[in-house]
N, C-alpha and C positions, 0 to 999 in steps of 0.2 A: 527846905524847898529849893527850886532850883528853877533857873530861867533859861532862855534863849531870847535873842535881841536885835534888831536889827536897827543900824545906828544910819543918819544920813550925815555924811561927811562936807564940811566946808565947799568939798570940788561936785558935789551930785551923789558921789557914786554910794554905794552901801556896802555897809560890815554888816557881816553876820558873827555872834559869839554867843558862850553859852557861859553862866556863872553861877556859884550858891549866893551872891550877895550881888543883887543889881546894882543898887544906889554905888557901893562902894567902886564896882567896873566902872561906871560911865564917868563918878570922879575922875578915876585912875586914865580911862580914855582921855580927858579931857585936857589932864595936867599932863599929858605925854609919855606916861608911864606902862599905858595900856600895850597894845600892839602897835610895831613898828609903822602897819599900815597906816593905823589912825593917827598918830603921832606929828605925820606930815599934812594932816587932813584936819585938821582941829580951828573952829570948833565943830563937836559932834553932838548930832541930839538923836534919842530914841526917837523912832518911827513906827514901832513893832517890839512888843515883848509879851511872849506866854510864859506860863507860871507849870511847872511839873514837879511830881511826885517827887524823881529822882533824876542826880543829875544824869547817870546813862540813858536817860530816855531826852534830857537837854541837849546832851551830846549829839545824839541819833539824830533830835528832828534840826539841829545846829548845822551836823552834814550834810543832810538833805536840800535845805535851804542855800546852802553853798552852792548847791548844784544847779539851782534854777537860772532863768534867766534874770534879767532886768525886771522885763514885763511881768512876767507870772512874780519875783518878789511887789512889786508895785501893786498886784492885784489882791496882794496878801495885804499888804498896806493899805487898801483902802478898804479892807473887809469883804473884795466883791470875790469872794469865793466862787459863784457860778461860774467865770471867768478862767479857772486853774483847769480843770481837764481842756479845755480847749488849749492852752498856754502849754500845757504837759505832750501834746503830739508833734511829732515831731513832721518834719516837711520830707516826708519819703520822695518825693515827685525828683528833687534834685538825683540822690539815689539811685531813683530808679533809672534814671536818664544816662546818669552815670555807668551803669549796669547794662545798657542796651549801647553806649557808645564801645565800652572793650568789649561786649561780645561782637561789636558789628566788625571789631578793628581783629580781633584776633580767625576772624571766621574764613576756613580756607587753611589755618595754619593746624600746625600740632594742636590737641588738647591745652598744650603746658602754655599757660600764660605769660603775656608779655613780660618781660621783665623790666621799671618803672628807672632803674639804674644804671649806669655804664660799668658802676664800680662791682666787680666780682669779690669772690671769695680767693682768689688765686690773687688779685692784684692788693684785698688788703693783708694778707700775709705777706706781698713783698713789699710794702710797704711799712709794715711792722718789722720784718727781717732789718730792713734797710737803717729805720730809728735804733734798734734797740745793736 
């Protein structure tokens, strides 16, 4: 069997990890051995652990969880599942905003978009010329 876990750290923040032997990780977290994260963060206590077939599926939903935020892991933590698709959308609105300022900025010009940089492609090869 295999796990994935999610630990709350001495400072708030949360580890997420995946292991074949839970008891033995969170020892290992504990006594500093684990990951450098947690190591500075200790003491750590489980907050969240599922149980899976196998560990490549520990692994998968390990990065997945990596990738949430705060809230949406917090919402896993406390079981309120209904909570996660809403948590899972993203705030297009900034985006879009975004998206309507360089068109309003670029309009009037060429096609070819602003360019965001001062530094070209000519100034970093002579800049690379010049180090090397």
């Amino acid at each position: 069997m295999a796990w994935v876990y999610i630990l709350e750290c001495s400072d708030g923040s949360y580890y997420v990890g995946s292991t074949k032997d839970l008891e033995r990780r969170i020892w290992e977290h504990n006594e500093g051995i684990g990951a450098k994260y947690t190591a500075r963060r200790r003491p750590v206590k489980v907050v969240y652990a599922a149980e899976f077939q196998r560990i490549a599926e520990a692994y998968e939903r390990e990065k997945q969880l990596q990738g949430w935020g705060r809230a949406k892991r917090e919402a896993l933590i406390r079981g309120d599942y209904d909570a996660l698709p809403e948590l899972a959308r993203k705030d297009f609105e900034k985006y879009r905003a975004r998206q309507a300022w360089d068109n309003q900025s670029s309009a009037g010009e060429n096609s070819t978009p602003k360019r965001r940089s001062s530094m070209t492609l000519s100034s970093v090869s002579k800049i690379a010329a010049t180090a090397g």
